[in-house]
VEXNUNU-521843 format. One record per residue (C-alpha): x, y, z; residue in one letter; chain; residue number from 1. Coordinates in steps of 0.001 Angstrom, whole numbers, plus 500000, padded with zeros to 6 digits. Example, Ala and Ser with C-alpha at 12.3 -4.5 7.8 and 13.67 -1.06 7.14 Angstrom:
{site {512300; 495500; 507800}; 'A'; 'A'; 1}
{site {513670; 498940; 507140}; 'S'; 'A'; 2}
This chain:
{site {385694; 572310; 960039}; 'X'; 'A'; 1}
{site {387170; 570829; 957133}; 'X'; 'A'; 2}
{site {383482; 569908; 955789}; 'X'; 'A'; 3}
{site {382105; 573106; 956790}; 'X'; 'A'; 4}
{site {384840; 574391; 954678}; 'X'; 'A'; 5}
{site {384224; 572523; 951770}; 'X'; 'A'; 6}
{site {380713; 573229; 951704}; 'X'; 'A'; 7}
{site {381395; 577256; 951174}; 'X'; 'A'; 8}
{site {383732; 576393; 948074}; 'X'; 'A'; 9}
{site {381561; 574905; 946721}; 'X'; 'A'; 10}
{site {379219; 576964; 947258}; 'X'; 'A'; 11}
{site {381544; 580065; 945925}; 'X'; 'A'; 12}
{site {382100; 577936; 943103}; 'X'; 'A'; 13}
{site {378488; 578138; 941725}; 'X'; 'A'; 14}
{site {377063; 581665; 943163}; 'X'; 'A'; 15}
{site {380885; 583799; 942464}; 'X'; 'A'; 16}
{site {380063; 586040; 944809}; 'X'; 'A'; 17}
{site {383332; 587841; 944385}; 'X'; 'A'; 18}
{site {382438; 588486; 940856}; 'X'; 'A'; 19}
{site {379491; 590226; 941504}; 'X'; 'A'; 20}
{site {378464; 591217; 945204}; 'X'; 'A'; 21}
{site {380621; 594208; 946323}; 'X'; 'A'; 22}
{site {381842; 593248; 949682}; 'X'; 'A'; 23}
{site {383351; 590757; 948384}; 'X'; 'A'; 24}
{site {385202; 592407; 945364}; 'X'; 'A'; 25}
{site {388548; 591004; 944894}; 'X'; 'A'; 26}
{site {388821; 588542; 947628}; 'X'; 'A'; 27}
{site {390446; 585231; 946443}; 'X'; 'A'; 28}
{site {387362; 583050; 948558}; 'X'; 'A'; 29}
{site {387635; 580039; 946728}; 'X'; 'A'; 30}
{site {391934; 579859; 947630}; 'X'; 'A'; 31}
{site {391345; 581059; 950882}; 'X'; 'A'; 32}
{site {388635; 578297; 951053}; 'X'; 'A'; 33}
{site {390511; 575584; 949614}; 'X'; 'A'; 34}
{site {393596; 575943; 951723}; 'X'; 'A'; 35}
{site {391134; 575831; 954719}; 'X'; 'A'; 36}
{site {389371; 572737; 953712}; 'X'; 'A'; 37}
{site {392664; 571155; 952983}; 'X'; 'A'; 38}
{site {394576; 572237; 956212}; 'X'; 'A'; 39}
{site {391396; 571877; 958113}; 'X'; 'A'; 40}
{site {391779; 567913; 956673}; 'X'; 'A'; 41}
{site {395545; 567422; 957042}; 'X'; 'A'; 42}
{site {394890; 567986; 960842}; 'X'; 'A'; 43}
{site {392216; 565526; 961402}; 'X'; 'A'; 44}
{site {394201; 563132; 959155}; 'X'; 'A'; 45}
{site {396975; 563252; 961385}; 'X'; 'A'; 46}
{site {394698; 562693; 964636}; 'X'; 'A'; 47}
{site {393341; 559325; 962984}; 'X'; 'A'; 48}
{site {395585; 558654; 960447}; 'X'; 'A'; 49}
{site {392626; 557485; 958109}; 'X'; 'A'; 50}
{site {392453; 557878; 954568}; 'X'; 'A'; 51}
{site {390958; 555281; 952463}; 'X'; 'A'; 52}
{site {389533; 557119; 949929}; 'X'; 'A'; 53}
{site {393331; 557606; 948627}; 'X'; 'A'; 54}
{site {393526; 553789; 947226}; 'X'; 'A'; 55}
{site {390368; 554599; 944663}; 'X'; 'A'; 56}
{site {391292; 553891; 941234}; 'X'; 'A'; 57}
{site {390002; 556865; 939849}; 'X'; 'A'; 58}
{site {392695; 559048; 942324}; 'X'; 'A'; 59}
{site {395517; 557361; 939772}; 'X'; 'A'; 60}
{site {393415; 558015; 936618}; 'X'; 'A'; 61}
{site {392812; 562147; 937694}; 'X'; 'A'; 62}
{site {396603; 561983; 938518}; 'X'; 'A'; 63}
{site {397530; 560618; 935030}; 'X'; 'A'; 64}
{site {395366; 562777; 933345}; 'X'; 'A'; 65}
{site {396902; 566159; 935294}; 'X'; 'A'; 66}
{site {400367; 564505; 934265}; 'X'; 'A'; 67}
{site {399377; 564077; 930684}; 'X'; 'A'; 68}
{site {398657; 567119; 930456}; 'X'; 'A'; 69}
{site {402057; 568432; 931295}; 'X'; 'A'; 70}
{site {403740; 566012; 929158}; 'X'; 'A'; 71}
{site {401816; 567802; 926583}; 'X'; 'A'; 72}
{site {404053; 570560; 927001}; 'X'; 'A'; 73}
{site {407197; 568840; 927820}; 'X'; 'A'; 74}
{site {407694; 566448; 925019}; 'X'; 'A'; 75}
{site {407135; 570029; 922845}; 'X'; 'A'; 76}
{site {410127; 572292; 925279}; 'X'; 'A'; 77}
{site {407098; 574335; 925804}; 'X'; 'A'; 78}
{site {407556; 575070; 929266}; 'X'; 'A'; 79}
{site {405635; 578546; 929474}; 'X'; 'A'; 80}
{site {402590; 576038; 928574}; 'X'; 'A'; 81}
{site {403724; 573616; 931481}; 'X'; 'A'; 82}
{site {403242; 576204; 933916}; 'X'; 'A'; 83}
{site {399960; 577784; 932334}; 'X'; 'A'; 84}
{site {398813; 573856; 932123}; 'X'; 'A'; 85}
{site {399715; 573303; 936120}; 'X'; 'A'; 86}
{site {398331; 576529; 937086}; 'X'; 'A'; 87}
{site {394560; 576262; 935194}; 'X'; 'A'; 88}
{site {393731; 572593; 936044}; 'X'; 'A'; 89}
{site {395696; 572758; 939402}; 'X'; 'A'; 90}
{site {392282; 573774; 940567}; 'X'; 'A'; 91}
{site {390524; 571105; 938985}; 'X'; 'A'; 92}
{site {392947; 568942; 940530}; 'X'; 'A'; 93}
{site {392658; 570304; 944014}; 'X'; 'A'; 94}
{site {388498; 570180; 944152}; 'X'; 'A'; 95}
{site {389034; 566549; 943144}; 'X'; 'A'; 96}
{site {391175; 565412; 945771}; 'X'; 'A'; 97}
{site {389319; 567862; 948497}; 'X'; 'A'; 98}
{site {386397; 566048; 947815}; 'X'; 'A'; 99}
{site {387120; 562679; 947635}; 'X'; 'A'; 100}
{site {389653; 563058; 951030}; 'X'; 'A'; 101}
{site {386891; 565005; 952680}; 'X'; 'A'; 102}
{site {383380; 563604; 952026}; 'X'; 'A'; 103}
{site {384849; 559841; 954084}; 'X'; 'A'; 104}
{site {380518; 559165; 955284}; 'X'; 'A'; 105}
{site {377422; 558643; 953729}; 'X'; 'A'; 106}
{site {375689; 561657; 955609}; 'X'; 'A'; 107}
{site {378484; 563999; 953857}; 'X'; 'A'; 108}
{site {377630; 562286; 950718}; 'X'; 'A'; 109}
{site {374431; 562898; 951198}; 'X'; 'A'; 110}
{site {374564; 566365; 952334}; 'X'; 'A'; 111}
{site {376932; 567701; 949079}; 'X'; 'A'; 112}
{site {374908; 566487; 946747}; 'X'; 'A'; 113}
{site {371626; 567912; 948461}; 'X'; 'A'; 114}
{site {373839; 571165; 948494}; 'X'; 'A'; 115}
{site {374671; 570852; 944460}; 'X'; 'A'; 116}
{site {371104; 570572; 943627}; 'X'; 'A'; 117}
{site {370195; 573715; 946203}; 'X'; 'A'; 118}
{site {372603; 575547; 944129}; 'X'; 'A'; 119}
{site {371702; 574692; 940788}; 'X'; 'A'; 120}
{site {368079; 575612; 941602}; 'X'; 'A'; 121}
{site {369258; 579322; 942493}; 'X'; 'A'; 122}
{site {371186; 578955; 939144}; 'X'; 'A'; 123}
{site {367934; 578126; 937640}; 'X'; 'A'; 124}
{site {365910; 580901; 939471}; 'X'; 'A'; 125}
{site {368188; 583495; 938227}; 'X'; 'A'; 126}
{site {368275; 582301; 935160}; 'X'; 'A'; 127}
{site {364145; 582564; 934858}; 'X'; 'A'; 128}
{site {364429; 585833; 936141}; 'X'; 'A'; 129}
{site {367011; 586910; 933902}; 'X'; 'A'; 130}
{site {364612; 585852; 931535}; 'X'; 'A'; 131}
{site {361871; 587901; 932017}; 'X'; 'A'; 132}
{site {363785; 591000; 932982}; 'X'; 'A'; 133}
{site {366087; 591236; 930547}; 'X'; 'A'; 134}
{site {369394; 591079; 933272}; 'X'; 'A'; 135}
{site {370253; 588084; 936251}; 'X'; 'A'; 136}
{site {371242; 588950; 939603}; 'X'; 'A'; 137}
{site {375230; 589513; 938367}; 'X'; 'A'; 138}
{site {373816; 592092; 935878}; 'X'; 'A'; 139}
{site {374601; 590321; 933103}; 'X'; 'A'; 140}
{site {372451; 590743; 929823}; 'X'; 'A'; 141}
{site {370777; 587225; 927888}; 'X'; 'A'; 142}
{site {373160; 585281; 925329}; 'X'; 'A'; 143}
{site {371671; 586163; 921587}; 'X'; 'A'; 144}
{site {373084; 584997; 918547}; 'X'; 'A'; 145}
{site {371344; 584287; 915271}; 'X'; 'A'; 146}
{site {369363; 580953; 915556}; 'X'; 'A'; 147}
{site {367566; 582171; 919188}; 'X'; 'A'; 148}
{site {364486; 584145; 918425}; 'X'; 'A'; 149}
{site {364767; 585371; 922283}; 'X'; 'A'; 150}
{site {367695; 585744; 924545}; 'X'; 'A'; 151}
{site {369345; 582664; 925951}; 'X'; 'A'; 152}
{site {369796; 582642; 930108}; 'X'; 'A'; 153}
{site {373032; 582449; 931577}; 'X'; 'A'; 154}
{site {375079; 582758; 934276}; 'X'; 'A'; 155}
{site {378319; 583853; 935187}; 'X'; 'A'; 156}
{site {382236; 583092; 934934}; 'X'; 'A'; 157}
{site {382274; 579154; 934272}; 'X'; 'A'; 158}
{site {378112; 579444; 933692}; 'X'; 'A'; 159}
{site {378856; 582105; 931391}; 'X'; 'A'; 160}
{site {377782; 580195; 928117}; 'X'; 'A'; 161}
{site {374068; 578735; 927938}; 'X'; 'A'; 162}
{site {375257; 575509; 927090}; 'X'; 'A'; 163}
{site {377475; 575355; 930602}; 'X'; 'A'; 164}
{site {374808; 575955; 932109}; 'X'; 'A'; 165}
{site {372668; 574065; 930920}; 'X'; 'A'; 166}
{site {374811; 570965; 931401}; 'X'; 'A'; 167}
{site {375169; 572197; 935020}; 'X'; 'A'; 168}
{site {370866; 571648; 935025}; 'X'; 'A'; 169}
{site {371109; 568698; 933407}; 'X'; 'A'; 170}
{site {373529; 566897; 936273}; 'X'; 'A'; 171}
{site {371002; 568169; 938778}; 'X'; 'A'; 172}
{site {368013; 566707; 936706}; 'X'; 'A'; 173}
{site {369449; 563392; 936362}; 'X'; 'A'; 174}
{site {369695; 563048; 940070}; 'X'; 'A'; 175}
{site {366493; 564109; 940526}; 'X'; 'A'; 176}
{site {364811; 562014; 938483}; 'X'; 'A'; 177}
{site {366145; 559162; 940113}; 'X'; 'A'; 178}
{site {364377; 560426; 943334}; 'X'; 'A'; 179}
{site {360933; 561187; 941581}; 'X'; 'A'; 180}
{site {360653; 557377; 939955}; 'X'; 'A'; 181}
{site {362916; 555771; 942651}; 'X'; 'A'; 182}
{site {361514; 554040; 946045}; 'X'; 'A'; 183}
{site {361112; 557709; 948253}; 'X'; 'A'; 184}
{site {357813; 558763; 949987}; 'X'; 'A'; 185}
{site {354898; 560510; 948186}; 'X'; 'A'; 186}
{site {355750; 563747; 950026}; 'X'; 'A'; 187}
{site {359010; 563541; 948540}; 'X'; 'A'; 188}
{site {357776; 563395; 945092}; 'X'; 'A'; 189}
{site {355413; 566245; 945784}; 'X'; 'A'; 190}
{site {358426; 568251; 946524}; 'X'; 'A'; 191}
{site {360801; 567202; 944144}; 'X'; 'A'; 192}
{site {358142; 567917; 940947}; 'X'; 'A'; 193}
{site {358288; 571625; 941369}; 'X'; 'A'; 194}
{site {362122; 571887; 941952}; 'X'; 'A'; 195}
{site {362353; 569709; 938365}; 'X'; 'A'; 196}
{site {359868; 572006; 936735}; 'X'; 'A'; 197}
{site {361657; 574604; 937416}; 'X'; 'A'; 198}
{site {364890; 573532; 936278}; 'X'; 'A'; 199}
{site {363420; 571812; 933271}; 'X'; 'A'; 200}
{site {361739; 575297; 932403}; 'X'; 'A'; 201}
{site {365359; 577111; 933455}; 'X'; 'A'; 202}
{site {367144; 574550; 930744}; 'X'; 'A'; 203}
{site {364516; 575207; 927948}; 'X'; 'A'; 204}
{site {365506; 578941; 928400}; 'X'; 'A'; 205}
{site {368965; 578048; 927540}; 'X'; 'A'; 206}
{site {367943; 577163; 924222}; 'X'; 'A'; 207}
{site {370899; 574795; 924754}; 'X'; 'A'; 208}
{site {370849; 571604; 922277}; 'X'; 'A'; 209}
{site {374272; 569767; 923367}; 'X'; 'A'; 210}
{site {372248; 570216; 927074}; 'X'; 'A'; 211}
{site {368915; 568871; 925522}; 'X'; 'A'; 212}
{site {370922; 565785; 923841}; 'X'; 'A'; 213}
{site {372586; 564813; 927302}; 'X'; 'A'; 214}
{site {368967; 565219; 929187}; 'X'; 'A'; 215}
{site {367919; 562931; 926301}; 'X'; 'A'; 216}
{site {370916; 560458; 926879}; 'X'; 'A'; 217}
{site {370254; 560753; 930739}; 'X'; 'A'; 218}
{site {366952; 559882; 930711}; 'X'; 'A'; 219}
{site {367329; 556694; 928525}; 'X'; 'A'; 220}
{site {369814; 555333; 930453}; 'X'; 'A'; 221}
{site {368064; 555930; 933520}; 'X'; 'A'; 222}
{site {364859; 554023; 932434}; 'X'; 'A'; 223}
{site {367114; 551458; 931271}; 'X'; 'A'; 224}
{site {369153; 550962; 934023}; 'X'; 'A'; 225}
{site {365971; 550817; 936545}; 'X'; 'A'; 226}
{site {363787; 548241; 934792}; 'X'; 'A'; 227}
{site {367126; 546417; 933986}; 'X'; 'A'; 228}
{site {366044; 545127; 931167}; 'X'; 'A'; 229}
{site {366519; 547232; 927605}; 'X'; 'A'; 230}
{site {363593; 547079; 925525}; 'X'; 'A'; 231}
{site {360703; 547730; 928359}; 'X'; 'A'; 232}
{site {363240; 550755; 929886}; 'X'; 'A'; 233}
{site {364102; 551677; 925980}; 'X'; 'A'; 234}
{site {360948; 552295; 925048}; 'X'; 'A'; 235}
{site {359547; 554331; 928616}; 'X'; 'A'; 236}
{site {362987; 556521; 927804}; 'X'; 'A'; 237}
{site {361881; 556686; 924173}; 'X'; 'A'; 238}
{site {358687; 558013; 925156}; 'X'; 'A'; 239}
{site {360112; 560823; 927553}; 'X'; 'A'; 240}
{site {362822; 561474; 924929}; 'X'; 'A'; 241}
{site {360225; 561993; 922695}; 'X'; 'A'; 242}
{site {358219; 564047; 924988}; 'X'; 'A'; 243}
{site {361375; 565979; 925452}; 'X'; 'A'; 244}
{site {362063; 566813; 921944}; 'X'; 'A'; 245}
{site {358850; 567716; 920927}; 'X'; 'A'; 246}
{site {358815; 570571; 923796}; 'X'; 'A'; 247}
{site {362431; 571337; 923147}; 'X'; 'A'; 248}
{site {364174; 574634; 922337}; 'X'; 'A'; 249}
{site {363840; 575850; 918832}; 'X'; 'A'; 250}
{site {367286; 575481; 917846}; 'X'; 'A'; 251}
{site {366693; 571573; 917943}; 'X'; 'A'; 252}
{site {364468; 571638; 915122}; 'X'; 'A'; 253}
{site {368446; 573332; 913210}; 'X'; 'A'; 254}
{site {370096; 570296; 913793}; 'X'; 'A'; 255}
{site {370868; 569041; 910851}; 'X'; 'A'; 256}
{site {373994; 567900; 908587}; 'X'; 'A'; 257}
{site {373670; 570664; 906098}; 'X'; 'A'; 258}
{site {373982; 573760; 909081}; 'X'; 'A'; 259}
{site {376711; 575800; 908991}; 'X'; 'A'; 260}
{site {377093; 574835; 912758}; 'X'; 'A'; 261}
{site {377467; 571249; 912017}; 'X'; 'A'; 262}
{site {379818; 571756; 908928}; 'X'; 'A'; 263}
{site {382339; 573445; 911879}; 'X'; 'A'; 264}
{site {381827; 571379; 914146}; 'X'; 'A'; 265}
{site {383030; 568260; 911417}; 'X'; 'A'; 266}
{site {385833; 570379; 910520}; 'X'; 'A'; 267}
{site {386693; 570998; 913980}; 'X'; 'A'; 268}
{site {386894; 567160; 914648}; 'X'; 'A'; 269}
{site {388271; 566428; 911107}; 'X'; 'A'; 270}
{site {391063; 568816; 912507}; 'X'; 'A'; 271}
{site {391477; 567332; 915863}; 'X'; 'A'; 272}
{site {392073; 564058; 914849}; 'X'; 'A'; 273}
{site {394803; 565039; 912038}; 'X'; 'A'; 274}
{site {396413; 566912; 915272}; 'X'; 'A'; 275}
{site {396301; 563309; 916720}; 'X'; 'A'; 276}
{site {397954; 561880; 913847}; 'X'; 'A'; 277}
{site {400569; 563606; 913852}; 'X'; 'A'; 278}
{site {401239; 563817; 917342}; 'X'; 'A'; 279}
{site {399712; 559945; 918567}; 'X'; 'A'; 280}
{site {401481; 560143; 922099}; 'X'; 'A'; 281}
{site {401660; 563556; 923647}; 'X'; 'A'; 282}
{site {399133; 565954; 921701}; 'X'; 'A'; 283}
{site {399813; 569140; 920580}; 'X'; 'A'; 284}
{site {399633; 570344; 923993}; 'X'; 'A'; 285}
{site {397072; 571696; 926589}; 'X'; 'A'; 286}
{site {394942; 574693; 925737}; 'X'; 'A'; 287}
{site {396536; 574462; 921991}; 'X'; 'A'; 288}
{site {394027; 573438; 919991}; 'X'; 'A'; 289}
{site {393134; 576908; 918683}; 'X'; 'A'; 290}
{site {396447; 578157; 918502}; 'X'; 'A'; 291}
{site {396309; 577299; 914619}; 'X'; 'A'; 292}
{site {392622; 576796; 914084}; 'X'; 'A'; 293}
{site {389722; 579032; 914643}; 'X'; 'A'; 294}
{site {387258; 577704; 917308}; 'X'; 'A'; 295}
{site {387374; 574665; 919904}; 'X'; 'A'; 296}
{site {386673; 571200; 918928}; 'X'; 'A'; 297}
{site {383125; 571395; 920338}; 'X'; 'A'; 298}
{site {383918; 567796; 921314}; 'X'; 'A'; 299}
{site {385608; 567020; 924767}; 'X'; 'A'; 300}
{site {386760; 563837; 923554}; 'X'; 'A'; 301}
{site {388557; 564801; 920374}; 'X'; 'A'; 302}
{site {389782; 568103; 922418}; 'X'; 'A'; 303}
{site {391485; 566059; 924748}; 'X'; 'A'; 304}
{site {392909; 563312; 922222}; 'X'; 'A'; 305}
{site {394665; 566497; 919693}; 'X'; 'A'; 306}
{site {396093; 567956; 922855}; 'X'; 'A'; 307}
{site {397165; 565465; 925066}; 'X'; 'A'; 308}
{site {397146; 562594; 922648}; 'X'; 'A'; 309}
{site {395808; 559122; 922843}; 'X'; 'A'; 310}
{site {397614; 559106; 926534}; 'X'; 'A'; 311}
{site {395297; 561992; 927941}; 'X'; 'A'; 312}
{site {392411; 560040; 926367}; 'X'; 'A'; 313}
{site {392870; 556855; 927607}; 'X'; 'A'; 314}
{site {392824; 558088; 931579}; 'X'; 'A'; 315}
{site {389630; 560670; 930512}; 'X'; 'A'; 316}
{site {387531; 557601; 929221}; 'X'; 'A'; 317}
{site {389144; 555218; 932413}; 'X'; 'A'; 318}
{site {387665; 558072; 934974}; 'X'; 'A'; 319}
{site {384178; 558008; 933190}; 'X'; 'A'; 320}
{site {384174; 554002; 932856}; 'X'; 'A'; 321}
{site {385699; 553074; 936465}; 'X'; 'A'; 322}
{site {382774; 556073; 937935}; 'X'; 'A'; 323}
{site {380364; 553928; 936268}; 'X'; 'A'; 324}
{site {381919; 550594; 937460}; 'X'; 'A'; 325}
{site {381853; 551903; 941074}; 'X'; 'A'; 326}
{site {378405; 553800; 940932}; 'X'; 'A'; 327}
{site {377033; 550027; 939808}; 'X'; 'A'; 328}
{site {378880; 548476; 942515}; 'X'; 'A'; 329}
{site {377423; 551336; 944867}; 'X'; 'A'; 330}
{site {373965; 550275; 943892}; 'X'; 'A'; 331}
{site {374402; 546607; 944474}; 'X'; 'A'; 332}
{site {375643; 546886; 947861}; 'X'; 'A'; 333}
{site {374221; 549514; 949441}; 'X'; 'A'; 334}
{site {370306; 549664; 949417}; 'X'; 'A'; 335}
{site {369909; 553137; 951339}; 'X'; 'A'; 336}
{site {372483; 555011; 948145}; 'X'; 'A'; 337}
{site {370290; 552864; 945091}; 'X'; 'A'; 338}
{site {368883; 556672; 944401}; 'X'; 'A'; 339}
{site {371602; 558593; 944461}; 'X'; 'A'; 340}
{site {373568; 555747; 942582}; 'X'; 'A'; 341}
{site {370970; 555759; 939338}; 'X'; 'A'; 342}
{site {370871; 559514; 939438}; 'X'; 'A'; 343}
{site {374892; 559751; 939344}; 'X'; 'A'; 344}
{site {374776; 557106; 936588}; 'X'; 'A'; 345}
{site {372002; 558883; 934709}; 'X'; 'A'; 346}
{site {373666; 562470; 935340}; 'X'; 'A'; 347}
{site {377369; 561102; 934138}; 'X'; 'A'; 348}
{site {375677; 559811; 931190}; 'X'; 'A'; 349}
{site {374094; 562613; 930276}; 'X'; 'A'; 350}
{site {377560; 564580; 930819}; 'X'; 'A'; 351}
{site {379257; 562526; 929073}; 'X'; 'A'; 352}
{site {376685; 563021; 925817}; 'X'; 'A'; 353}
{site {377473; 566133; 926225}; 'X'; 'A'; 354}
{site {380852; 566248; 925814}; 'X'; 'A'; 355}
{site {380713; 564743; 922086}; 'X'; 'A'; 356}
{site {379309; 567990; 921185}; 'X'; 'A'; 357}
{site {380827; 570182; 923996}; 'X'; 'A'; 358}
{site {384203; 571130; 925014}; 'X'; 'A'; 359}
């Protein structure tokens, strides 16, 4: 039960069906899930009195990063930002440890991350649809702003900004594309091409370009990782890259150093890193980064340095390098997971691209 459980959070967690279907206005589903799941757990824990998964390194590293966070707040006496800190990434926290305690065999593995791609094709679906009707199933209206010459797709509550979203395609992608060049029967890559086109087609609609550079940065390291060796899988990535950019969204052919959007974000970093300065340890504290400055850092790395401080960055980068270490290790031992290890590499890759020019 505590699997079944965890399946419908996370399912709630990308379709919000109490923000938008009406029987299910105001119901707290994803608590109600969550304490499920976890009970659900504790009781089959104490039956066998099994839980490896706790010694993983990366358990300490999310730990330390949830503490740093509150330190942020301590070592300032700022303790009605303690409590707003424990309360927001409490639930980061708790989805964490639900699945790492929970999903204890490779068919539950296997079965989550079939269910994360199911669910970011719907995302993609209603996203195409909002497209072409103007409105997505949650009734909400495209994103426009002044460099799209159409509306932008989104989704809604943590969706609810193209560029989410589109990072939320781009994890799917990557693990996709391992599938459609990895060792997997020909009907599988028959079935696997539309489900990419679609997405592919659902991210250009975005008209993201932090989620076209982390597709880019995916893809690369994909090609490079499978041939193993850099130049032959550098220049097949190049080529898709290249492929990729030439049929990108419009707003890639902005970038450039003399936009207004890339003078911010450089003062945005510029800023973050003077925050760091003078506060090396500790930060300035979590969710204060705009309390004296006008937008976000637009850079998940800075972000975290100004306001939990070199600490808080230190255990971010150890949880994307010890994922890494462990997908690698993944691949070399287990022949049946080699997919799903490249396209977790390639997909954490492509995150992490992202986050130099997301928050």
């Amino acid at each position: 039960m505590a699997f079944f459980c965890l399946l419908l959070y996370i399912i709630t967690i990308y379709l919000r069906p109490a923000e938008w279907i009406p029987m299910f206005y105001g119901m707290q589903l994803m608590d109600i899930l969550s304490i499920a799941a976890f009970l659900f757990w504790l009781f089959d824990f104490m039956a066998k009195k099994k839980a490896d998964a706790l010694k993983t390194p990366q358990n300490m590293l999310m730990l330390g990063l949830f503490l740093t966070f509150l330190l942020s707040h301590v070592a300032h006496t700022y303790f009605g930002g303690l409590m707003m800190a424990f309360t927001e990434f409490s639930k980061t926290v708790i989805l964490y440890f639900l699945l790492v305690l929970i999903i204890d065999s490779e068919r539950k593995f296997k079965v989550v991350i079939g269910l994360i791609v199911f669910l970011t094709l719907l995302l993609a679906i209603q996203g195409i649809q909002q497209f072409n009707t103007g409105y997505g199933w949650a009734g909400q209206p495209l994103v426009t702003d002044n460099t799209a010459n159409a509306g932008r797709i989104t989704w809604i509550s943590i969706f609810g900004d193209p560029n989410d979203l589109g990072l939320t395609l781009v994890i799917a992608i990557g693990i996709l594309i391992a599938f459609l060049f990895g060792k997997v029967k020909f009907i599988t890559r028959i079935f696997i091409i539309p489900i990419l086109g679609c997405m592919l087609y659902a991210l250009y609609l975005t008209n993201s370009r932090g989620a076209f550079l982390a597709l880019m940065a995916a893809i690369f390291f994909y090609f490079v990782r499978k041939t193993k060796k850099f130049l032959l899988g550098g220049i097949i990535g190049a080529l898709f890259v290249f492929l990729i950019f030439s049929f990108g969204p419009s707003r890639l052919a902005l970038m450039s150093t003399d936009e207004a959007s890339a003078y911010n974000r450089a003062d945005a970093w510029y800023y973050g890193i003077q925050l760091t300065k003078h506060n090396p340890i500790f930060g300035v504290g979590y969710r204060m980064f705009e309390d004296d400055f006008s937008m976000t850092a637009h850079n998940t790395f800075v972000l975290v340095m100004a306001e939990s401080g070199l600490l808080g960055l230190f255990f971010l980068v150890g949880l994307f390098y010890i994922s890494l270490k462990g997908l690698s290790l993944v691949e070399e031992n287990n022949i049946r997971l080699q997919n799903y290890s490249h396209g977790l590499q390639s997909a954490l890759v492509g995150f992490a691209a992202a986050a130099f020019f997301l928050s």
